[in-house]
ZADO-1210 file (C-alpha; in nm, 4 decimals, padded with zeros to 6 digits):
<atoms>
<atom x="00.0000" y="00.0000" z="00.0000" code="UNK" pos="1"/>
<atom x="00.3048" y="00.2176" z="00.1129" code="UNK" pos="2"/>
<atom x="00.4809" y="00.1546" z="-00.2245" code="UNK" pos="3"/>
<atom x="00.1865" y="00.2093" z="-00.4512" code="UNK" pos="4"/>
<atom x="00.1247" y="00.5976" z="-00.2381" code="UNK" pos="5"/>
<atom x="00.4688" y="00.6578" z="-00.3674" code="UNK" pos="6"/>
<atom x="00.4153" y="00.5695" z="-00.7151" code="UNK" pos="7"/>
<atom x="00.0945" y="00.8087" z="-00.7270" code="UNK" pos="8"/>
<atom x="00.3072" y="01.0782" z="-00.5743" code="UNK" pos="9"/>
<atom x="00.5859" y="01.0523" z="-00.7518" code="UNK" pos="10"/>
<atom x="00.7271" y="01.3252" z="-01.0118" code="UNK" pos="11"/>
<atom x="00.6394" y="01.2302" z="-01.3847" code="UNK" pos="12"/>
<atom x="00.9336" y="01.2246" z="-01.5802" code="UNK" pos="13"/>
<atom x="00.9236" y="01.5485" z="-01.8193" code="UNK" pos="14"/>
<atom x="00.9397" y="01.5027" z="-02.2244" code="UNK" pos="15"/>
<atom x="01.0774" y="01.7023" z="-02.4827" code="UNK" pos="16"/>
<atom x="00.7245" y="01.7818" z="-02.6014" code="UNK" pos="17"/>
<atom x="00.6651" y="01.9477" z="-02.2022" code="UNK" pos="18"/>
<atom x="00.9863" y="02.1602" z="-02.2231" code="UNK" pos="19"/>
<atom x="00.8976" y="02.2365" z="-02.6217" code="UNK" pos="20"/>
<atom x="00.5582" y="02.3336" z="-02.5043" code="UNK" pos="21"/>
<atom x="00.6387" y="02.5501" z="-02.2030" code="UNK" pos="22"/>
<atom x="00.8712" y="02.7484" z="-02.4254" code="UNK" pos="23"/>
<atom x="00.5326" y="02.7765" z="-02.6765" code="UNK" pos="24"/>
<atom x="00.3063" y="02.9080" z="-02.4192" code="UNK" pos="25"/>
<atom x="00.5550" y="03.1531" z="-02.2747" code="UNK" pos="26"/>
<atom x="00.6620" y="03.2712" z="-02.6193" code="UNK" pos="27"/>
<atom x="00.2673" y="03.3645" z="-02.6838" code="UNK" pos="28"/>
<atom x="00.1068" y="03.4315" z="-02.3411" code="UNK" pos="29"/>
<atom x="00.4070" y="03.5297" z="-02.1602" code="UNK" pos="30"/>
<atom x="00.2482" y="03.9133" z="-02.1057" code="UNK" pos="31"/>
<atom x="-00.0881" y="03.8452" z="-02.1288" code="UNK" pos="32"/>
<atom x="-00.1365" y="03.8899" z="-01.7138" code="UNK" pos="33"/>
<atom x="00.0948" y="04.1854" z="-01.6292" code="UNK" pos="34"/>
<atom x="-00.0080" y="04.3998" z="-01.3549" code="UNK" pos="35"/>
<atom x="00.1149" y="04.6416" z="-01.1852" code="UNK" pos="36"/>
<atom x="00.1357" y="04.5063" z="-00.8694" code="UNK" pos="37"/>
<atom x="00.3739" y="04.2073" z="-01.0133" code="UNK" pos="38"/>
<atom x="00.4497" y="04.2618" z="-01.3131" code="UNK" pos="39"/>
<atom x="00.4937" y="03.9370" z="-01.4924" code="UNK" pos="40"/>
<atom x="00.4569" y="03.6735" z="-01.1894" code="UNK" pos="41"/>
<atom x="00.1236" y="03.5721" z="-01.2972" code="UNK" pos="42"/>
<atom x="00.2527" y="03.5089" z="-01.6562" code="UNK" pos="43"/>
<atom x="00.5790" y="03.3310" z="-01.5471" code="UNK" pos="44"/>
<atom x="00.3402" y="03.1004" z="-01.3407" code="UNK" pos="45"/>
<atom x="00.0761" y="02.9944" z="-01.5630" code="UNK" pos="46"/>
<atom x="00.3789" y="02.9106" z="-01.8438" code="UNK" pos="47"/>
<atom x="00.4936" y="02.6748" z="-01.5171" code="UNK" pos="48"/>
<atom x="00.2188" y="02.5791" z="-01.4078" code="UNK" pos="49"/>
<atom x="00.1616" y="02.2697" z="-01.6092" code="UNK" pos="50"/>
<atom x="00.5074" y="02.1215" z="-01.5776" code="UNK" pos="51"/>
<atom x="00.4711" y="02.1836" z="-01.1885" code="UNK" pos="52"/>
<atom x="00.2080" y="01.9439" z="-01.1846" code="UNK" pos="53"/>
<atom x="00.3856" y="01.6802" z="-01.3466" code="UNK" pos="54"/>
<atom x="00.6266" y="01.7333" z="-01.0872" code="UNK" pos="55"/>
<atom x="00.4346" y="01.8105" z="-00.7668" code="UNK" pos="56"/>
<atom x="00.1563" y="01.5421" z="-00.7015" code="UNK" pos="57"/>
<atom x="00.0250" y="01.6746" z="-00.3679" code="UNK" pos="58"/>
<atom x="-00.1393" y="01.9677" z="-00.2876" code="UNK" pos="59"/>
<atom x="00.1213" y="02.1002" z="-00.0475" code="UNK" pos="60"/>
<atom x="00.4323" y="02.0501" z="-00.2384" code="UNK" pos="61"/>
<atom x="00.2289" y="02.2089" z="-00.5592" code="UNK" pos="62"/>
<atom x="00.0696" y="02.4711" z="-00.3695" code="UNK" pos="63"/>
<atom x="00.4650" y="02.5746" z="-00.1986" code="UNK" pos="64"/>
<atom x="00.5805" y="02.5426" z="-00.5851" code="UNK" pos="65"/>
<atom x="00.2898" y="02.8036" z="-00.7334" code="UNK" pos="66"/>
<atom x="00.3365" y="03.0587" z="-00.4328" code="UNK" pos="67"/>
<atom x="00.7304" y="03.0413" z="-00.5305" code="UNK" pos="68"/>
<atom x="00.6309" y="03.1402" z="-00.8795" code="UNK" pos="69"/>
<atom x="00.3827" y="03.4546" z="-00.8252" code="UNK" pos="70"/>
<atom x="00.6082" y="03.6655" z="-00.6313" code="UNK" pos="71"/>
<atom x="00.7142" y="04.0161" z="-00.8289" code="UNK" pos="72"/>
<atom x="00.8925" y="03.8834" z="-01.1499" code="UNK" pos="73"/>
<atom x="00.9922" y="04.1481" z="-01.4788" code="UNK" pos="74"/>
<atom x="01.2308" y="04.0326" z="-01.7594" code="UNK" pos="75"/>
<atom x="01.2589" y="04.0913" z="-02.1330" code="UNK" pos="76"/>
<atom x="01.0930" y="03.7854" z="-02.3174" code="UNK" pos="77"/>
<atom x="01.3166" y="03.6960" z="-02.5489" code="UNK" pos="78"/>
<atom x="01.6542" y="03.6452" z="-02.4009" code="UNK" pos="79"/>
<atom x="01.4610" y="03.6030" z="-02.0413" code="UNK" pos="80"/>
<atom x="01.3771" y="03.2856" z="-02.1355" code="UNK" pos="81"/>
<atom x="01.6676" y="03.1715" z="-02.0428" code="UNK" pos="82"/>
<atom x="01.5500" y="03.2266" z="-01.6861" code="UNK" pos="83"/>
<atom x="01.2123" y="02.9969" z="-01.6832" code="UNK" pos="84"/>
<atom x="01.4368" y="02.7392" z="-01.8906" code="UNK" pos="85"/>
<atom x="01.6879" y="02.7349" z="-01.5387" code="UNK" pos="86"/>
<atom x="01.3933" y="02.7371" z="-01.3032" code="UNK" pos="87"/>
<atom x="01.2345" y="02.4308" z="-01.4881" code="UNK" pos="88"/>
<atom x="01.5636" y="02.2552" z="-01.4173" code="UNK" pos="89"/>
<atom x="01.5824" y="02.3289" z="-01.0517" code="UNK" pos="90"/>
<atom x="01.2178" y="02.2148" z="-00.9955" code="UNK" pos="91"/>
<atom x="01.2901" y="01.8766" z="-01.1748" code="UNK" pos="92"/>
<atom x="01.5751" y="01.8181" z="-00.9816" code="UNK" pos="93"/>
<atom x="01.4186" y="01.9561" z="-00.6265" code="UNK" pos="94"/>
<atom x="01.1208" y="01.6936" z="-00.7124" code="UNK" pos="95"/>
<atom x="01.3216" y="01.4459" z="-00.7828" code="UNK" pos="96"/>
<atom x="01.4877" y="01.4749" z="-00.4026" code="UNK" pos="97"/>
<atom x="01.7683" y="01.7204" z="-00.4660" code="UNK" pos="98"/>
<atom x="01.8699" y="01.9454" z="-00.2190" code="UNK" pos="99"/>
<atom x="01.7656" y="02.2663" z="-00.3842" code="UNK" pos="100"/>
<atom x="01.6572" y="02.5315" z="-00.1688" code="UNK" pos="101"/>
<atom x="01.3718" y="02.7415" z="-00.2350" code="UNK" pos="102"/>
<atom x="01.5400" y="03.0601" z="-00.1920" code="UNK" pos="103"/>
<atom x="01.7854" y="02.9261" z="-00.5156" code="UNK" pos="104"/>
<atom x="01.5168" y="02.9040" z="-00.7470" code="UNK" pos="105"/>
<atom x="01.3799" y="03.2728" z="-00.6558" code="UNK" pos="106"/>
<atom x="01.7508" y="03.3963" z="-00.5900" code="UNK" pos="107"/>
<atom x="01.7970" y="03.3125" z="-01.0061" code="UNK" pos="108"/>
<atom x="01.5076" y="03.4618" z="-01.1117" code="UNK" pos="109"/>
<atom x="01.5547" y="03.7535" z="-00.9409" code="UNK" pos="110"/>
<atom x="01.9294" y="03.7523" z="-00.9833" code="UNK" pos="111"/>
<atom x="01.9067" y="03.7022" z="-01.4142" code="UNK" pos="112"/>
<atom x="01.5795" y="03.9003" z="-01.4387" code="UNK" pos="113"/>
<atom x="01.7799" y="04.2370" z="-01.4401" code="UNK" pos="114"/>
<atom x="02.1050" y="04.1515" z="-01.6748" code="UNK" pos="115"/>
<atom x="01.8778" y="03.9477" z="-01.9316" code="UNK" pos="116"/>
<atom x="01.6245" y="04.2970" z="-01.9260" code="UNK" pos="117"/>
<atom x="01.8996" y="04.4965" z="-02.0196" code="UNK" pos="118"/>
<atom x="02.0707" y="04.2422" z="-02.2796" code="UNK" pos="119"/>
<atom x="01.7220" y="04.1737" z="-02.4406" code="UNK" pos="120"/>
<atom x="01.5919" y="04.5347" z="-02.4277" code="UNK" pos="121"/>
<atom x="01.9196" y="04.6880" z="-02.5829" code="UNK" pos="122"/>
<atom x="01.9516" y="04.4125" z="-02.8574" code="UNK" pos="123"/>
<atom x="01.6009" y="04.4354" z="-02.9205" code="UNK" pos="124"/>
<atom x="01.4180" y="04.7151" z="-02.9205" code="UNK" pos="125"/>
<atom x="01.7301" y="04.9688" z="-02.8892" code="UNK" pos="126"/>
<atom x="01.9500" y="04.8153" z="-03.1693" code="UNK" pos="127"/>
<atom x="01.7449" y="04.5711" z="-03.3730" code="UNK" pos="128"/>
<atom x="01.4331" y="04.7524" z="-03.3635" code="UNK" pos="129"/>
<atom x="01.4809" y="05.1117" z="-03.5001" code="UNK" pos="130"/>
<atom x="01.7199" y="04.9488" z="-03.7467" code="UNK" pos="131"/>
<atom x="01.4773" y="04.7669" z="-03.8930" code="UNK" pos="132"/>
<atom x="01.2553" y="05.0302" z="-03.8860" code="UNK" pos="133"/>
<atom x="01.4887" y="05.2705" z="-04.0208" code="UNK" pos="134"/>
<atom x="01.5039" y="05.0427" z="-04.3106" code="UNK" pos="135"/>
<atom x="01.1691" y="05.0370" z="-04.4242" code="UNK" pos="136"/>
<atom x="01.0194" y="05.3462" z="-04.3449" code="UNK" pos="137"/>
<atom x="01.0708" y="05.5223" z="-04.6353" code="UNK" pos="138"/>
<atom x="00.8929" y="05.2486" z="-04.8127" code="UNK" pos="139"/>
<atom x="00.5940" y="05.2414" z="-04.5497" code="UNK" pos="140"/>
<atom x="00.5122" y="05.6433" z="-04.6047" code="UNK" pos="141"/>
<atom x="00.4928" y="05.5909" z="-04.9828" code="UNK" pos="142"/>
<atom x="00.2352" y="05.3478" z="-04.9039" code="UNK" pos="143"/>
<atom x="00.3799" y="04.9619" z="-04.9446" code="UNK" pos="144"/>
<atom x="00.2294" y="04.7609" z="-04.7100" code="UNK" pos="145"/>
<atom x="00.5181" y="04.5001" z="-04.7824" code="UNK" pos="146"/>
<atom x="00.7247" y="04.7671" z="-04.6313" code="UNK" pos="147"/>
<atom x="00.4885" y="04.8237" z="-04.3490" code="UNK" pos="148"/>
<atom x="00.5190" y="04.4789" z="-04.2367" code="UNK" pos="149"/>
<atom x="00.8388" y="04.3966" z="-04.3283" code="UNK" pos="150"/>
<atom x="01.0199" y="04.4718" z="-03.9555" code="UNK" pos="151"/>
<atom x="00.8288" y="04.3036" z="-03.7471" code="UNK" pos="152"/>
<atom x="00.8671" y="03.9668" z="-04.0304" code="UNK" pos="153"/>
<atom x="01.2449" y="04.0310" z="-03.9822" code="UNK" pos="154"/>
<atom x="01.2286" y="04.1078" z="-03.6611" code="UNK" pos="155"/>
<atom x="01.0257" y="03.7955" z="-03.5066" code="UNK" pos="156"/>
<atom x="01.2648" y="03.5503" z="-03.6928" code="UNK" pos="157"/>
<atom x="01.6025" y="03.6456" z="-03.4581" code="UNK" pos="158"/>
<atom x="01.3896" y="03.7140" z="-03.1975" code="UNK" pos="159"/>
<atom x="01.1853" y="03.3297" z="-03.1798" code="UNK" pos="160"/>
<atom x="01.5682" y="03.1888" z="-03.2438" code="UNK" pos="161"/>
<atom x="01.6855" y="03.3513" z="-02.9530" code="UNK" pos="162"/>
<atom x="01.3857" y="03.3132" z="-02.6859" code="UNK" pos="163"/>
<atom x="01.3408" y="02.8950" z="-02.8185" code="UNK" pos="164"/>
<atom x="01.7986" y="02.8895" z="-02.7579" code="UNK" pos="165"/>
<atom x="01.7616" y="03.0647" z="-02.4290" code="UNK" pos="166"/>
<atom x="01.4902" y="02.8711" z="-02.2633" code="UNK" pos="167"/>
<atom x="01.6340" y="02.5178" z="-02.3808" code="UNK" pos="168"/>
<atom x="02.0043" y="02.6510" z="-02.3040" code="UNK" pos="169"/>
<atom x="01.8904" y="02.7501" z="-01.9713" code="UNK" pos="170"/>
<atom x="01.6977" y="02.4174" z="-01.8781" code="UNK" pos="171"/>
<atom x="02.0070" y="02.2245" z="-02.0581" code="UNK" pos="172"/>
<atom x="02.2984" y="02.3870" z="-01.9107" code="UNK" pos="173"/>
<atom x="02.0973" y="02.5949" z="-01.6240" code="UNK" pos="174"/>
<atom x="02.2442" y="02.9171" z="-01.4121" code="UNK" pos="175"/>
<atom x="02.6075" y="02.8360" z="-01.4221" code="UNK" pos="176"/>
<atom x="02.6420" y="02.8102" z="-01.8357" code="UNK" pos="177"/>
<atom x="02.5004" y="03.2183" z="-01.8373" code="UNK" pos="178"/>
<atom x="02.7018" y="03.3577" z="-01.5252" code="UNK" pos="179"/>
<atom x="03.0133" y="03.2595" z="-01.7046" code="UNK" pos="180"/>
<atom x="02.9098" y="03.4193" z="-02.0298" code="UNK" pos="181"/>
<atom x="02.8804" y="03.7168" z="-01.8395" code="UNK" pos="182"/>
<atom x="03.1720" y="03.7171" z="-01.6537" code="UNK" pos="183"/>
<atom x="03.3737" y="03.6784" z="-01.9705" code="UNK" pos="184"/>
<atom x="03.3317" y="04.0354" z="-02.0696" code="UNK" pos="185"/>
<atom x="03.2180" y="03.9192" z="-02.4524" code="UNK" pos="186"/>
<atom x="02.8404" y="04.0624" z="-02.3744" code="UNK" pos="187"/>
<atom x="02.9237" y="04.4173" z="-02.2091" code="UNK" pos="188"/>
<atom x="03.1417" y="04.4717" z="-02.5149" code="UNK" pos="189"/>
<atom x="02.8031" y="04.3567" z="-02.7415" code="UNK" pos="190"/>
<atom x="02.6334" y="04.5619" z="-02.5176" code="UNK" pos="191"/>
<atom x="02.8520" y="04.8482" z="-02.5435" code="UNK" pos="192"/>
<atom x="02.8948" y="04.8225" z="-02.9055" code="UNK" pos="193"/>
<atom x="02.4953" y="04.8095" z="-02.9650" code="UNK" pos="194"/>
<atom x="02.4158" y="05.0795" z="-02.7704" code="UNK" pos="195"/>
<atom x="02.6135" y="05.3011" z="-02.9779" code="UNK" pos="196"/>
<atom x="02.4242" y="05.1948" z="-03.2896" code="UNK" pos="197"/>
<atom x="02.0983" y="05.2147" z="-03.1336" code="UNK" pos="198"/>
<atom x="02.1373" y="05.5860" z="-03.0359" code="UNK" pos="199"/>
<atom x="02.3123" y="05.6474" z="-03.3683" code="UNK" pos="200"/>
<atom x="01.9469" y="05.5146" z="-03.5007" code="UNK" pos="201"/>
<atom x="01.7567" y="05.6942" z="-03.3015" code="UNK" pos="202"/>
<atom x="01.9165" y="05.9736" z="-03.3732" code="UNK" pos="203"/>
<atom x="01.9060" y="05.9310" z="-03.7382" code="UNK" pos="204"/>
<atom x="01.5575" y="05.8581" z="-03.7113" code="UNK" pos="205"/>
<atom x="01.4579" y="06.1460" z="-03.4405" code="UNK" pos="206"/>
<atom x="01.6488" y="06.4215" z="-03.7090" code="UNK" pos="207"/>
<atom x="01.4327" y="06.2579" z="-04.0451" code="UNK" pos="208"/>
<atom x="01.0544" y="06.1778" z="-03.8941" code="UNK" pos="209"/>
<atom x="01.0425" y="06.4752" z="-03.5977" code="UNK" pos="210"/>
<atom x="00.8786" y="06.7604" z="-03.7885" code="UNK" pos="211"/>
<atom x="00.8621" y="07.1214" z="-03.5928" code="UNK" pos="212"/>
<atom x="00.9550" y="07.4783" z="-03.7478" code="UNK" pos="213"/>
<atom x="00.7826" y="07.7745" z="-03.6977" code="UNK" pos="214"/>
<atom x="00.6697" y="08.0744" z="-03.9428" code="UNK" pos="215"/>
<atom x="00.7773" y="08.3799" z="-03.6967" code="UNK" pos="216"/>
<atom x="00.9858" y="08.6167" z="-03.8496" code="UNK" pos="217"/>
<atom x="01.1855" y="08.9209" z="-03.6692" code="UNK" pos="218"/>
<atom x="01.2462" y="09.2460" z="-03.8182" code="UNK" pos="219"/>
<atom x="01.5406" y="09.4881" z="-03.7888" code="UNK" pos="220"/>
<atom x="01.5428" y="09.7884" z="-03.9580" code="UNK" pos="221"/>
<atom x="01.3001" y="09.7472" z="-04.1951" code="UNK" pos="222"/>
<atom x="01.4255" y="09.4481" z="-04.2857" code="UNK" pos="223"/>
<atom x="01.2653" y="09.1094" z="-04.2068" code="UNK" pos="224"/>
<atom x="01.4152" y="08.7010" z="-04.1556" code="UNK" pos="225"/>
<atom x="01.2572" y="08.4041" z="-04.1073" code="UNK" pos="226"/>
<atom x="01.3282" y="08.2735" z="-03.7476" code="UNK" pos="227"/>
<atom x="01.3248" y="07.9608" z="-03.8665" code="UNK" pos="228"/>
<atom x="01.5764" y="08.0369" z="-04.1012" code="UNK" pos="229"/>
<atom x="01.7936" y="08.1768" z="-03.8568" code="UNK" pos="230"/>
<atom x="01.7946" y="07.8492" z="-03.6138" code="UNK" pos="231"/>
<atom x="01.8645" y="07.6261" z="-03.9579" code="UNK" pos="232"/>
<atom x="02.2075" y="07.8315" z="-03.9918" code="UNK" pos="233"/>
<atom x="02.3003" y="07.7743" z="-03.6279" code="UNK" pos="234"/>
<atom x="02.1712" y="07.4677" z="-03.5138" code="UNK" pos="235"/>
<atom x="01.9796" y="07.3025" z="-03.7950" code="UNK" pos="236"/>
<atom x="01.7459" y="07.0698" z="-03.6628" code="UNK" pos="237"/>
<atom x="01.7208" y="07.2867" z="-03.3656" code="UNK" pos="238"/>
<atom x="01.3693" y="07.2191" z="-03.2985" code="UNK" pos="239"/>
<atom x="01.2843" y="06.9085" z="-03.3510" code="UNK" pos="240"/>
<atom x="01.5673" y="06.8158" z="-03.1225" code="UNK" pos="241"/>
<atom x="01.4583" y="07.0088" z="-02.8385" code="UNK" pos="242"/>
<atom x="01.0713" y="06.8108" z="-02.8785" code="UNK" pos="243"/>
<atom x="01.2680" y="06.5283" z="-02.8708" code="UNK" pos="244"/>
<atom x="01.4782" y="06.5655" z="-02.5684" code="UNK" pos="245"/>
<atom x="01.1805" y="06.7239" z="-02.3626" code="UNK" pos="246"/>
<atom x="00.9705" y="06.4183" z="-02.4557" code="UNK" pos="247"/>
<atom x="01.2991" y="06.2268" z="-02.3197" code="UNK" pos="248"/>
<atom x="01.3585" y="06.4294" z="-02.0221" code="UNK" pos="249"/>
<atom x="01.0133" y="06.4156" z="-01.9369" code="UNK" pos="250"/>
<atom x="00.9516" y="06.0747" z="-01.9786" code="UNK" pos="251"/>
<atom x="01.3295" y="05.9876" z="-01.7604" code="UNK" pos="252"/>
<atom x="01.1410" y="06.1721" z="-01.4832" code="UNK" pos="253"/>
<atom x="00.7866" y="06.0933" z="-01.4804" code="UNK" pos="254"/>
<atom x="00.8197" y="05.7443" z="-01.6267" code="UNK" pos="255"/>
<atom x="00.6451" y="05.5742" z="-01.8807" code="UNK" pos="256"/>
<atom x="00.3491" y="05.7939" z="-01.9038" code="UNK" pos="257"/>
<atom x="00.3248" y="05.7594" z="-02.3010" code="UNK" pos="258"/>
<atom x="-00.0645" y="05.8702" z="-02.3267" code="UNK" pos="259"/>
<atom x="-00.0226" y="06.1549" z="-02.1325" code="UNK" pos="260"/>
<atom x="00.2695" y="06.2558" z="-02.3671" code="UNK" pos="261"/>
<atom x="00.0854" y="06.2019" z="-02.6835" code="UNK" pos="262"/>
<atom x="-00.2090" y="06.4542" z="-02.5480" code="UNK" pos="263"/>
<atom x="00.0209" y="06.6490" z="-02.4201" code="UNK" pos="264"/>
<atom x="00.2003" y="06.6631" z="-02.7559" code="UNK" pos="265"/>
<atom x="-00.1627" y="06.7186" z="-02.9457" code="UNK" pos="266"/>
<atom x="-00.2630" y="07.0198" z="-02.7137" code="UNK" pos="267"/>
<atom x="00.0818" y="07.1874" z="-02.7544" code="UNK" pos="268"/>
<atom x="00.0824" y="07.1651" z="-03.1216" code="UNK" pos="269"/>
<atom x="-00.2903" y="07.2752" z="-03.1736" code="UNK" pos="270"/>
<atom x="-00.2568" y="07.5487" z="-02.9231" code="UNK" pos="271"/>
<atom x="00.1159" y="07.6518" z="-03.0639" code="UNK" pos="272"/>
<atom x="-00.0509" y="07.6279" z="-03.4216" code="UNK" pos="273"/>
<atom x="-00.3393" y="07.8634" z="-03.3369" code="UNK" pos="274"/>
<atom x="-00.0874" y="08.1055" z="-03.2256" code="UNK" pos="275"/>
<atom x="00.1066" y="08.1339" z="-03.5076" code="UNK" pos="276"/>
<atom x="00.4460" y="08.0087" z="-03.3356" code="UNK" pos="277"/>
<atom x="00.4630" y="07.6991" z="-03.4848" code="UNK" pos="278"/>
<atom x="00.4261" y="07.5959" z="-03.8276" code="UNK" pos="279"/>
</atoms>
């Protein structure tokens, strides 16, 4: 009787197809449940939840195993899959009778969630992103829908390679294959290097899309100049680069409060328009 409550509460051995299909449903409901209370902890435990139940078979050592997984969790999805890859590992081997602690499997997440944010979200949407972008805009605003569509086609083929590596590489290889990637220096030089090309994008994109002039003129003895003409000789680009870096400055100290920038932005320009200061 004793040997058949073991078998019934023993962990089920997980497949290929489990891992494969863990790295499916956080791929496409990942951010479905973000709050702002936790973030992505709700998300990062229903992707588990299934493969904890294959592991856990009562309701205390399940239960312990869900309540680990909906504390405050934030990563970026692509190369933060890495992280639910690890944590898969660790619960395997903890149900298996491995001495893993509980605070080790929330020490990684919260330990990787921060480098792989700023790894993913520089590659990604910093570097990757705009250049994309950059590419087929001109396209887009003459009206080719190919071109429309085209960057987020190129971009969701690097990006499904690199979440579907990360989460097998971390459930392969788990924590210790990552901290010594980092600690070899290669990605704060990829890092470094990508930054520099993302701002060179933005920039490049900020100086061609940002539209703002204005149609005052000043007049000095009888003789009249375009203001606008004026601020072209000094600092060309003058002001759409200061609507950009208010936007910027604003944003670094209010956070991201995008609607209330875009009405913000509407309001200034109709009002501004009205007046005859901007053009």
């Amino acid at each position: 009787m004793a040997e058949q409550v073991n078998n019934v509460n023993s962990p089920e051995k997980l497949t290929k197809r489990d891992i494969f299909r863990g790295w499916l449903r956080w791929t496409i409901a990942m951010t479905w449940s973000t709050s702002s209370e936790r973030l992505q902890a709700l998300g990062f435990c229903g992707v588990l939840s299934p493969i904890l139940e294959k592991l856990y078979k009562t309701k205390e050592s399940l239960s312990a195993a869900l309540k680990r997984h909906l504390m405050f969790f934030n990563t970026q999805g692509n190369w933060g899959a890495f992280i639910p890859g690890a944590t898969i590992a660790l619960e395997e081997s903890k149900a298996h009778g491995a001495d893993v602690p509980d605070e080790a499997i929330v020490g990684l997440k919260t330990g990787l969630m921060g480098p792989l944010a700023g790894i993913g979200d520089t590659l990604d949407w910093v570097t990757l992103g705009p250049i994309l972008i950059a590419m087929f805009l001109p396209g887009a605003m003459e009206g080719s829908v190919i071109s429309a569509l085209m960057p987020l086609v190129l971009f969701t083929i690097p990006a499904t390679f690199v979440s579907y590596t990360s989460w097998h590489m971390g459930y392969s290889k788990g924590k210790e294959s990552f901290t010594q990637l980092l600690e070899s220096g290669k990605v704060s030089d990829l890092i470094m290097g990508s930054s520099i090309l993302g701002l060179f994008m933005m920039g490049a994109i900020s100086a061609s899309m940002v539209k703002v002039s204005t149609p005052l003129s000043l007049t000095f003895s009888e003789q009249t100049f375009a203001l606008q003409e004026i601020l072209n000789k000094i600092v060309p680009g003058l002001l759409p680069l200061a609507a950009v870096l208010g936007v910027y400055l604003y944003l670094e100290k209010a956070g991201p409060k995008y609607v209330r920038v875009i009405i913000a932005l509407l309001i200034i320009g109709i009002v501004l328009g009205a007046l005859g200061i901007l053009g």
